[in-house]
C-alpha angles and dihedrals in degrees: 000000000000097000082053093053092052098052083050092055095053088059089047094055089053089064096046094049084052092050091046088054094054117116084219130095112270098206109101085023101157094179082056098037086058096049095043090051093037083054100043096046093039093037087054096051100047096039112262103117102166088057089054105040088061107047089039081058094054097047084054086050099038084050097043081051098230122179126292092247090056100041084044094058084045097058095040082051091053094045094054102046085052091054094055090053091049088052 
């Protein structure tokens, strides 16, 4: 099940690689808002909280509707912290 997990969260970065480098605002993303809540419930419960605490920090901000430059750095934050669980 965790290796599973991983090798859906490669595809998922993938799709949030493709949204961050959208010309378009982020904020009210629901393509984003649906991968940021599907990795911070499934990252937590497989142990990856890093993984988890930042995605589920970027839905907040995507649903509170924060600024771009915020919910940008969030997202970066959450990228990178997948890709050094993928390495």
């Amino acid at each position: 099940m965790r290796q599973r997990f991983l090798s859906r969260c490669a595809d998922q970065l993938a799709e949030l690689k493709a949204i961050a480098h959208q010309p378009t605002p982020l904020v009210g993303s629901d393509p984003l808002i649906r991968i940021a809540h599907s990795l911070a419930g499934a990252a937590g419960t497989f142990g990856f909280a890093e993984i988890s605490a930042r995605a589920s920090a970027l839905e907040t901000l995507l649903v509170e509707q924060a600024d771009g430059g915020t919910v940008r750095a969030a997202l970066e934050a959450l990228i990178v912290e997948i890709e050094r669980t993928l390495t």
